[in-house]
N, CA, C, O and CB atoms as a CASP TS submission, in Angstrom:
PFRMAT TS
TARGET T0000
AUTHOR 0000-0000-0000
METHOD Language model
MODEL 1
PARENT N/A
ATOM      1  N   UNK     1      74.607   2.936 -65.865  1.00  0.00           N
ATOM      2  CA  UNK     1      74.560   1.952 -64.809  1.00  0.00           C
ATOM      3  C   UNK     1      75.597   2.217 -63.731  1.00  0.00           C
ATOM      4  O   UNK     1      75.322   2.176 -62.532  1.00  0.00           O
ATOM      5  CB  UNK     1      74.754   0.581 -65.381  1.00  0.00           C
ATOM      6  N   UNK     2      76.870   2.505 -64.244  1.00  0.00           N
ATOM      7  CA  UNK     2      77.856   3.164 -63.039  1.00  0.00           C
ATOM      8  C   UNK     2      77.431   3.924 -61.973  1.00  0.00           C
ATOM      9  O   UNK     2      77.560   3.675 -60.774  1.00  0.00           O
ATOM     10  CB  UNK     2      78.771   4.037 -63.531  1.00  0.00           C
ATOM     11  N   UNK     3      76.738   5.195 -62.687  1.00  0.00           N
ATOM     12  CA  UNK     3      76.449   5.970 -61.844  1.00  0.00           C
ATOM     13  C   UNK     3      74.918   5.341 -60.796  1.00  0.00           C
ATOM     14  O   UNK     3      75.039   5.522 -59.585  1.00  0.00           O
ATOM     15  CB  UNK     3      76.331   7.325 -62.729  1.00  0.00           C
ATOM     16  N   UNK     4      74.038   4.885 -61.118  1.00  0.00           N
ATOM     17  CA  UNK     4      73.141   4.297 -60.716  1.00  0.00           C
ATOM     18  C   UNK     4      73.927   3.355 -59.682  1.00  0.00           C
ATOM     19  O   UNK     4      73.822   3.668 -58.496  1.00  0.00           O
ATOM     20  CB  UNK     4      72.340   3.747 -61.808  1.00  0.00           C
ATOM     21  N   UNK     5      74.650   2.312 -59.985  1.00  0.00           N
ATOM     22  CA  UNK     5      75.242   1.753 -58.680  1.00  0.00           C
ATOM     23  C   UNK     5      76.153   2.365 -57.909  1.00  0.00           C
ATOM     24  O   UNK     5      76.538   1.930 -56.823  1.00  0.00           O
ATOM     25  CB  UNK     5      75.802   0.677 -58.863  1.00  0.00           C
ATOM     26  N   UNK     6      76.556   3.467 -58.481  1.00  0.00           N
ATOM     27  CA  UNK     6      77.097   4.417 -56.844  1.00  0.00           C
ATOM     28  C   UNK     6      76.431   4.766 -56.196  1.00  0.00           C
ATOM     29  O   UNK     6      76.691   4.728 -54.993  1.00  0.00           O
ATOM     30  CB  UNK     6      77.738   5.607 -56.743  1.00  0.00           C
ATOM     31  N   UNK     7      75.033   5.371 -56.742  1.00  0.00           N
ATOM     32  CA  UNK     7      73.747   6.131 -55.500  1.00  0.00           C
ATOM     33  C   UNK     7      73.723   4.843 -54.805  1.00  0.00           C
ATOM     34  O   UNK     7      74.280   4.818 -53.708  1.00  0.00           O
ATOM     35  CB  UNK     7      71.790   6.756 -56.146  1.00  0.00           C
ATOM     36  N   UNK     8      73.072   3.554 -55.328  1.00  0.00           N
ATOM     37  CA  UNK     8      73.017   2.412 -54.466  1.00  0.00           C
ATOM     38  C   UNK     8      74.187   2.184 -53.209  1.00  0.00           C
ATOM     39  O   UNK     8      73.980   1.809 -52.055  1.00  0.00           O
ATOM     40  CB  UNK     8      73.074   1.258 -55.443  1.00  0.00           C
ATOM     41  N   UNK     9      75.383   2.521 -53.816  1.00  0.00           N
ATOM     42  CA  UNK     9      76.476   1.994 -52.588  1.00  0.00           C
ATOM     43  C   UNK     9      75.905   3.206 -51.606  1.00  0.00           C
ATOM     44  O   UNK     9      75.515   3.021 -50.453  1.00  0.00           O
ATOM     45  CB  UNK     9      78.575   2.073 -53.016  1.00  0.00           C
ATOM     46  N   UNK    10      75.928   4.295 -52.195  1.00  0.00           N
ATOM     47  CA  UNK    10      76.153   5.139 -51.085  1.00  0.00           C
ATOM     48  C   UNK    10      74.837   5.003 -50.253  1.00  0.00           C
ATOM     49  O   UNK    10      74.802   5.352 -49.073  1.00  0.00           O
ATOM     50  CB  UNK    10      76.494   6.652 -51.533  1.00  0.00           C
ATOM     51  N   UNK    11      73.879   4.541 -50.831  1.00  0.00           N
ATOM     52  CA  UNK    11      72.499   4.402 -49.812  1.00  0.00           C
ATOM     53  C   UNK    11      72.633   3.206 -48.604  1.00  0.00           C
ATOM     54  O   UNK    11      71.882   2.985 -47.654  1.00  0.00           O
ATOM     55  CB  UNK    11      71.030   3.916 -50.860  1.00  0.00           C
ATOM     56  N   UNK    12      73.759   2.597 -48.975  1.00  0.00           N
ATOM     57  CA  UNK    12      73.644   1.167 -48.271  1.00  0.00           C
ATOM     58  C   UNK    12      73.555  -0.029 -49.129  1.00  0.00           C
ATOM     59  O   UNK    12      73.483  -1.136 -48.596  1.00  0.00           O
ATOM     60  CB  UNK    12      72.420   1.095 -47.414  1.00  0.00           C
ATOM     61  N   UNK    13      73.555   0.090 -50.340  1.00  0.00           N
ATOM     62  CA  UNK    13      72.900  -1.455 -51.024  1.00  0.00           C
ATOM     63  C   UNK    13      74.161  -2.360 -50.758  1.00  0.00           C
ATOM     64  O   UNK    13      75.317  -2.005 -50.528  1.00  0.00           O
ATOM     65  CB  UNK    13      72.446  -1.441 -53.037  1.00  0.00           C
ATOM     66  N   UNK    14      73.600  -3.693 -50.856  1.00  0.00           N
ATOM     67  CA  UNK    14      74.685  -4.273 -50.920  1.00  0.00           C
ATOM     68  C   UNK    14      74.188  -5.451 -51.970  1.00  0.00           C
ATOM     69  O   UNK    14      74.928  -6.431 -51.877  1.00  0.00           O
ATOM     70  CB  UNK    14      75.259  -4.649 -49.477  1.00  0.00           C
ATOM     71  N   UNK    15      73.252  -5.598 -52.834  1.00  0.00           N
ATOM     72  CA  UNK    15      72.926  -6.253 -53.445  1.00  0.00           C
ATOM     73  C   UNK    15      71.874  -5.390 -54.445  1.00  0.00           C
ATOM     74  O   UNK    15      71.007  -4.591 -54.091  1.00  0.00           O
ATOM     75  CB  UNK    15      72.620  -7.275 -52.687  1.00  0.00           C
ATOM     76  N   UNK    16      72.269  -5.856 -55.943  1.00  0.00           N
ATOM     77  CA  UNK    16      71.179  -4.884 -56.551  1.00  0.00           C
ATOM     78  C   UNK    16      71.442  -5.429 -57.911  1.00  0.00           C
ATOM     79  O   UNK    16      72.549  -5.810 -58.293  1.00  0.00           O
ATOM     80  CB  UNK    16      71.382  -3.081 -56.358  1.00  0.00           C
ATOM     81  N   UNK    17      70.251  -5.441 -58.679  1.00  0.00           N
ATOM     82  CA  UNK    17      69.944  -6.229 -60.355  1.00  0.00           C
ATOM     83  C   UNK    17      69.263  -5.471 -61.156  1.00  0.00           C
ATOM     84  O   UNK    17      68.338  -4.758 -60.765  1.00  0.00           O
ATOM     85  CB  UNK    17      69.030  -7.610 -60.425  1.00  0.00           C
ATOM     86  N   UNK    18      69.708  -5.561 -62.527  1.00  0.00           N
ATOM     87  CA  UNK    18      69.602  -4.814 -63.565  1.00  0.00           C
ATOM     88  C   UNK    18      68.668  -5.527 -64.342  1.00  0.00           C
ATOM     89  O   UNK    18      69.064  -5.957 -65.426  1.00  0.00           O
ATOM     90  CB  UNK    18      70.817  -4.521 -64.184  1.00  0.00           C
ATOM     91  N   UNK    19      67.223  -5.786 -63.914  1.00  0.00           N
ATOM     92  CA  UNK    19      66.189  -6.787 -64.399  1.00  0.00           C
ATOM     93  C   UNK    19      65.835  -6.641 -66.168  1.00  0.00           C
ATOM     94  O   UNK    19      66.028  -7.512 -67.016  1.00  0.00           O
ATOM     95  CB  UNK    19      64.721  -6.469 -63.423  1.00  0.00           C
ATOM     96  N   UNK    20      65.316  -5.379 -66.358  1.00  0.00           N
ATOM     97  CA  UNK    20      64.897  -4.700 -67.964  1.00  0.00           C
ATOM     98  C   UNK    20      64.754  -3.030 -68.105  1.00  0.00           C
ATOM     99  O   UNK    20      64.266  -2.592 -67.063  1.00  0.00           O
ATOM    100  CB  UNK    20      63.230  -5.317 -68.449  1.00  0.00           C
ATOM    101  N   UNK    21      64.952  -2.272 -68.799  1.00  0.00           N
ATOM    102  CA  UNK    21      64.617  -1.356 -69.271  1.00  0.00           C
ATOM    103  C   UNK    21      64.087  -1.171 -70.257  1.00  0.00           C
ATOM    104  O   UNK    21      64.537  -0.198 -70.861  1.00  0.00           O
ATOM    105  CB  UNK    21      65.189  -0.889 -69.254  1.00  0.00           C
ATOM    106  N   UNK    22      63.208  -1.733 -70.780  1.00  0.00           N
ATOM    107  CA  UNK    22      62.595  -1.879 -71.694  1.00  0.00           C
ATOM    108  C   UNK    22      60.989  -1.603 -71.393  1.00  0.00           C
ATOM    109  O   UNK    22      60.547  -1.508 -70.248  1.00  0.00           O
ATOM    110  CB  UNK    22      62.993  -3.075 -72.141  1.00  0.00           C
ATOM    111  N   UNK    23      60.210  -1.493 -72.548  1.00  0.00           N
ATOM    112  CA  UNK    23      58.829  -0.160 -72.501  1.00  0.00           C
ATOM    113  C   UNK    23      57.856  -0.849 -71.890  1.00  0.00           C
ATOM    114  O   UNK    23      56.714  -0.627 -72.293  1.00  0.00           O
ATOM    115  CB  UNK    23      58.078   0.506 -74.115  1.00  0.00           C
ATOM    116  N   UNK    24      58.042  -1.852 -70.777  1.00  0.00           N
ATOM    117  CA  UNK    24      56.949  -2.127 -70.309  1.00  0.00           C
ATOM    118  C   UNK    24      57.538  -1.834 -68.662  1.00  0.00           C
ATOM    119  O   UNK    24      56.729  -2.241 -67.828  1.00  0.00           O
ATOM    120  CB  UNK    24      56.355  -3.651 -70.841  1.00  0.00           C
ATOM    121  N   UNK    25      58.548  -1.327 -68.181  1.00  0.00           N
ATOM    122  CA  UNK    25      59.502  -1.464 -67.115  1.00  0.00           C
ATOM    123  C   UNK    25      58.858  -0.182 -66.606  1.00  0.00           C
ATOM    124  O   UNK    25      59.232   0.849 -67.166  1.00  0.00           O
ATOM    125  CB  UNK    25      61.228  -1.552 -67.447  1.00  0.00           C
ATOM    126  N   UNK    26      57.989  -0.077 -65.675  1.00  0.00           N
ATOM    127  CA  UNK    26      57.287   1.247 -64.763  1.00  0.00           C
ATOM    128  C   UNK    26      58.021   0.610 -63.952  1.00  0.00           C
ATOM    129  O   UNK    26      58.386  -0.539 -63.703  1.00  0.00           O
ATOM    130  CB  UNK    26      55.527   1.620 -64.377  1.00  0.00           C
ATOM    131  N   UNK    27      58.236   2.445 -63.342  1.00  0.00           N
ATOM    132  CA  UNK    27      58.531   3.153 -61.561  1.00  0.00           C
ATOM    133  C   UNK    27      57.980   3.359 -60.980  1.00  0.00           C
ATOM    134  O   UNK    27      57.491   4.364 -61.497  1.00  0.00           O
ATOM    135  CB  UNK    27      58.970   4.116 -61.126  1.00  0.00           C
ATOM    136  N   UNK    28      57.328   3.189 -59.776  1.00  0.00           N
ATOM    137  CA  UNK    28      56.496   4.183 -59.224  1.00  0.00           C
ATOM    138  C   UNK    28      57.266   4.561 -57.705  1.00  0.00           C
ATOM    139  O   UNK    28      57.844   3.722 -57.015  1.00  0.00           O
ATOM    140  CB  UNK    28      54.848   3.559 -59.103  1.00  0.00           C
ATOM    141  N   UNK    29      57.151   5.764 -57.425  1.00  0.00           N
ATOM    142  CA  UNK    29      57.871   5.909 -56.074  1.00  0.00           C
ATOM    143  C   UNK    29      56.677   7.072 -54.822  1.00  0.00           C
ATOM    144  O   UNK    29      56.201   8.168 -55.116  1.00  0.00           O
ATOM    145  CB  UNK    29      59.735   6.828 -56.571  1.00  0.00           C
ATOM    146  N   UNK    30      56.549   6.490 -53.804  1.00  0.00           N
ATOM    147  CA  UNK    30      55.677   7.213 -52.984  1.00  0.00           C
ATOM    148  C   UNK    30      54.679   7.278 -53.416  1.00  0.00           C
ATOM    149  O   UNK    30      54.046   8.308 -53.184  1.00  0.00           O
ATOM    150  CB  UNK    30      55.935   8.285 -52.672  1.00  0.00           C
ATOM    151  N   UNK    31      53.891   5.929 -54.476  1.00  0.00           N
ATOM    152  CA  UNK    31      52.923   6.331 -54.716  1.00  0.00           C
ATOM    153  C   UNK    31      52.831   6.960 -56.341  1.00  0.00           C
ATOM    154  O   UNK    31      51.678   7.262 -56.648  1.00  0.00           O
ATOM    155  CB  UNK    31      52.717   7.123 -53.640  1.00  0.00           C
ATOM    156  N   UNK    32      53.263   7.060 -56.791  1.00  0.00           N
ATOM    157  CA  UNK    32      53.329   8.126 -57.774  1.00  0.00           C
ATOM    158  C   UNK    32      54.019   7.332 -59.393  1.00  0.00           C
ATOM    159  O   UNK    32      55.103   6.750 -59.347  1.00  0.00           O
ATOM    160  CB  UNK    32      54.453   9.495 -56.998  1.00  0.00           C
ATOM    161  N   UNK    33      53.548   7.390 -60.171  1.00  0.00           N
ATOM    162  CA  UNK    33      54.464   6.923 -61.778  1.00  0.00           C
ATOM    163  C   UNK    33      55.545   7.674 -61.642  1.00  0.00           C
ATOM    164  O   UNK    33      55.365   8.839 -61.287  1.00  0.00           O
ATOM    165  CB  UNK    33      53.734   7.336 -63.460  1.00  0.00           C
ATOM    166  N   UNK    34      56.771   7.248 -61.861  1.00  0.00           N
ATOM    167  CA  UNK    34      57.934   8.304 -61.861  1.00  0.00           C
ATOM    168  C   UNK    34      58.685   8.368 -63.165  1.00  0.00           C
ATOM    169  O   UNK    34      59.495   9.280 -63.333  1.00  0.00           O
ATOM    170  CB  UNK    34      58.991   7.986 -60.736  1.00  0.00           C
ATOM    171  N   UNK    35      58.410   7.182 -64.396  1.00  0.00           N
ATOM    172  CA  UNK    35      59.059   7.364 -65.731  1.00  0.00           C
ATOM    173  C   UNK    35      57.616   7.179 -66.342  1.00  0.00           C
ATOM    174  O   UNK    35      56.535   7.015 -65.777  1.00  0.00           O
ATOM    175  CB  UNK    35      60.417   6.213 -66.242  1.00  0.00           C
ATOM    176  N   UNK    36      57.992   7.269 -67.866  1.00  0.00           N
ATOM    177  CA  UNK    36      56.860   7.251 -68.829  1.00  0.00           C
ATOM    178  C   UNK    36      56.896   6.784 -69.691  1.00  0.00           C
ATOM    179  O   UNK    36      56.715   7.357 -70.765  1.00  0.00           O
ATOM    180  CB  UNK    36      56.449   8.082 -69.218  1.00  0.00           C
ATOM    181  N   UNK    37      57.323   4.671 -69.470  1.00  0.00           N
ATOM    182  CA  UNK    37      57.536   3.748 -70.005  1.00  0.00           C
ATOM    183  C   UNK    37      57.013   3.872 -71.707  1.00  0.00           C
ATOM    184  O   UNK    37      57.775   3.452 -72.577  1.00  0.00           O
ATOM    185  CB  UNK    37      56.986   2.783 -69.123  1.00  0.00           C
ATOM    186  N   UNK    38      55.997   4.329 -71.992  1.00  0.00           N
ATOM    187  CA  UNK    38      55.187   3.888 -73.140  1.00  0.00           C
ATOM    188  C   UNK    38      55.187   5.104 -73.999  1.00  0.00           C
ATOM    189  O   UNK    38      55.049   4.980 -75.216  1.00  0.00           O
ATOM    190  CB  UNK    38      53.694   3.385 -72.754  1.00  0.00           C
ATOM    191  N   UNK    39      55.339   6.325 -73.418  1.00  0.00           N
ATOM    192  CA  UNK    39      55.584   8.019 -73.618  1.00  0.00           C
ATOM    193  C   UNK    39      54.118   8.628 -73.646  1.00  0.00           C
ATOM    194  O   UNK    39      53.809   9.667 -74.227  1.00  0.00           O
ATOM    195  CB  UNK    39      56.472   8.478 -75.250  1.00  0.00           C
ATOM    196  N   UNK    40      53.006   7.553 -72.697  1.00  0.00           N
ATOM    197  CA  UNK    40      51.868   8.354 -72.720  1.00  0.00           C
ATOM    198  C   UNK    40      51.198   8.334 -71.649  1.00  0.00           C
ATOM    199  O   UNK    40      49.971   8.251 -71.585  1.00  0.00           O
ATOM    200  CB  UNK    40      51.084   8.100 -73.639  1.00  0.00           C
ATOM    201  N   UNK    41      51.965   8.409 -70.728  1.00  0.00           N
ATOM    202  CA  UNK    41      51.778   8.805 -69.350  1.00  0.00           C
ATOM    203  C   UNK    41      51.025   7.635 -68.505  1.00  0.00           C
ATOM    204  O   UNK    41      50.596   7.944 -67.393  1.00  0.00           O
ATOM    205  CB  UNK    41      50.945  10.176 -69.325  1.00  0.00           C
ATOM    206  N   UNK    42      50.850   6.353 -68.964  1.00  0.00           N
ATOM    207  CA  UNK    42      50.462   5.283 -68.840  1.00  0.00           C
ATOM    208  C   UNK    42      51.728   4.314 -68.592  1.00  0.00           C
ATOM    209  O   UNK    42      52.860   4.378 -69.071  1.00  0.00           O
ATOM    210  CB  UNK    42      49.642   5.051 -69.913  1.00  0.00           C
ATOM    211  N   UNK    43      51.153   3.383 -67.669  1.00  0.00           N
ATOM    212  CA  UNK    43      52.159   1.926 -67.971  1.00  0.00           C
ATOM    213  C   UNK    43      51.243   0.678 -68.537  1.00  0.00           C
ATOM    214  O   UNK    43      50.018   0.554 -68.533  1.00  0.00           O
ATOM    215  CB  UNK    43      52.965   1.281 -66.326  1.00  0.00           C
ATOM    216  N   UNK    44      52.160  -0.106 -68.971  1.00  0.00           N
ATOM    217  CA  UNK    44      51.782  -1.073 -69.971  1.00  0.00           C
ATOM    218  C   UNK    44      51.308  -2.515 -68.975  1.00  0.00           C
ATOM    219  O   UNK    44      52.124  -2.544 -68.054  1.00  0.00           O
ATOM    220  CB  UNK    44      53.225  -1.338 -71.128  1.00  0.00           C
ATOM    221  N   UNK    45      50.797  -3.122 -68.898  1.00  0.00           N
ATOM    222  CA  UNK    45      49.982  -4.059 -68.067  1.00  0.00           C
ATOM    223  C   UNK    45      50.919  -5.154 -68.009  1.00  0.00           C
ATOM    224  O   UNK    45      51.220  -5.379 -69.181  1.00  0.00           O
ATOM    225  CB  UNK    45      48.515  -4.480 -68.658  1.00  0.00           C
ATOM    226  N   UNK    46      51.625  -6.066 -67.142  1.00  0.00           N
ATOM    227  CA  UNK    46      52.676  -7.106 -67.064  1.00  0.00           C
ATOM    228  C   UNK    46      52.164  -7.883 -65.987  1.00  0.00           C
ATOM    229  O   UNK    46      51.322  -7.528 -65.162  1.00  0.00           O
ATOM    230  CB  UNK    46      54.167  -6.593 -66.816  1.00  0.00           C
ATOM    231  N   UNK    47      52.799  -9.064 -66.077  1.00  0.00           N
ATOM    232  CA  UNK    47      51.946  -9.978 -64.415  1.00  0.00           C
ATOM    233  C   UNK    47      53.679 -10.652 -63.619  1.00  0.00           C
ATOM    234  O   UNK    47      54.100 -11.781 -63.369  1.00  0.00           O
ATOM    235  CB  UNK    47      50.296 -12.207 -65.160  1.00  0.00           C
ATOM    236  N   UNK    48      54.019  -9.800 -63.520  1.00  0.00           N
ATOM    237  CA  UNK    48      55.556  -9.762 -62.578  1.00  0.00           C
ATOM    238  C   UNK    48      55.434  -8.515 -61.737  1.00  0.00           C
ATOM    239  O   UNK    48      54.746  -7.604 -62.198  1.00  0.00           O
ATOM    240  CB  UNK    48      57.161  -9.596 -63.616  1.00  0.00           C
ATOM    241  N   UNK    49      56.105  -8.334 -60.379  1.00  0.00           N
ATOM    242  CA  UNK    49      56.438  -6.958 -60.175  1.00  0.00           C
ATOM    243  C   UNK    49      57.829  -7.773 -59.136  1.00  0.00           C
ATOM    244  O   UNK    49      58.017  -8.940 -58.791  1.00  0.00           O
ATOM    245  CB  UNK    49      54.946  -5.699 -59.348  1.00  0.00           C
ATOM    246  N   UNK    50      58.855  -6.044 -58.822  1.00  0.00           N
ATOM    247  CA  UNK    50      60.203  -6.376 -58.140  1.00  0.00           C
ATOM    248  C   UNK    50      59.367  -5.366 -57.074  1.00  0.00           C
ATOM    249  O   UNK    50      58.859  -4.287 -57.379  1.00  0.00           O
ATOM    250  CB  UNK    50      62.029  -5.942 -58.960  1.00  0.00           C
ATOM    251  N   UNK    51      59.361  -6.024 -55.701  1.00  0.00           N
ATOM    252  CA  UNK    51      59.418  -4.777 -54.990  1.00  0.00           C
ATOM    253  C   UNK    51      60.734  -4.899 -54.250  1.00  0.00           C
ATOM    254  O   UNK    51      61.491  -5.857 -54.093  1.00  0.00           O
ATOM    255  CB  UNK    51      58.150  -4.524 -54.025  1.00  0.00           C
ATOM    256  N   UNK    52      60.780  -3.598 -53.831  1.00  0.00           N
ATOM    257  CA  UNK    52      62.154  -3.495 -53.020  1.00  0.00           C
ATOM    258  C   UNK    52      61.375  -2.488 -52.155  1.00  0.00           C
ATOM    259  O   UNK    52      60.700  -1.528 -52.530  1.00  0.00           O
ATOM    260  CB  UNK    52      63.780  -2.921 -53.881  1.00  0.00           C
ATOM    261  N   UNK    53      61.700  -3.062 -50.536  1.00  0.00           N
ATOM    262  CA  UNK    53      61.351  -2.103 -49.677  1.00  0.00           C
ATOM    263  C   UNK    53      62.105  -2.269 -48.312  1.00  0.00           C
ATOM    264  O   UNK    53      62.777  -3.295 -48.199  1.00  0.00           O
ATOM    265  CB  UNK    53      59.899  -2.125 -49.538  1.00  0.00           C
ATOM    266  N   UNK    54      62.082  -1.450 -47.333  1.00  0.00           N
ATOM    267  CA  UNK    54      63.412  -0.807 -46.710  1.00  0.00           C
ATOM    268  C   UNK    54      62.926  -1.973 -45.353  1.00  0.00           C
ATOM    269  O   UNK    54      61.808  -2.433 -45.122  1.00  0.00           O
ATOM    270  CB  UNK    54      63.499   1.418 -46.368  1.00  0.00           C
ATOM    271  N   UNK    55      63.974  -2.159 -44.766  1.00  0.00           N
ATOM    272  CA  UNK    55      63.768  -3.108 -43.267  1.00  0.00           C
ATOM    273  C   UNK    55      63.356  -2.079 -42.394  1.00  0.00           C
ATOM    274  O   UNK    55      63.466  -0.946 -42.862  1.00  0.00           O
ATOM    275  CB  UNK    55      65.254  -3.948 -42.536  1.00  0.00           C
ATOM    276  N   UNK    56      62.931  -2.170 -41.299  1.00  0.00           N
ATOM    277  CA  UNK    56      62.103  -1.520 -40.014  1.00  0.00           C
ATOM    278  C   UNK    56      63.714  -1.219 -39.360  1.00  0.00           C
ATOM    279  O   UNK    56      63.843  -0.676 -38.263  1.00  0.00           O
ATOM    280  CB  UNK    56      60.740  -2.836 -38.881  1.00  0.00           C
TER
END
């Protein structure tokens, strides 16, 4: 987590939460799955999502 909230400082964050890591917790970035929550190349179906997306 240290290191994870330094990339954040250095990107600009100034606010940021450590919601779950746990096997239902998908990434997706550009489009794309980026971890492999379940280890079968699938994510697991949930009715929450966090988006985080950048200001104009």
């Amino acid at each position: 987590m240290t290191e994870l909230a330094g990339i954040l400082q250095d990107l600009g964050a100034e606010t940021a939460y450590n919601i779950d890591g746990g096997g239902s917790s998908t990434m997706y970035f550009n489009g794309a799955l980026v971890n492999n929550p379940l280890g079968r190349g699938e994510e697991r179906g949930t009715s929450d999502i966090l988006y985080i997306g950048q200001q104009p």
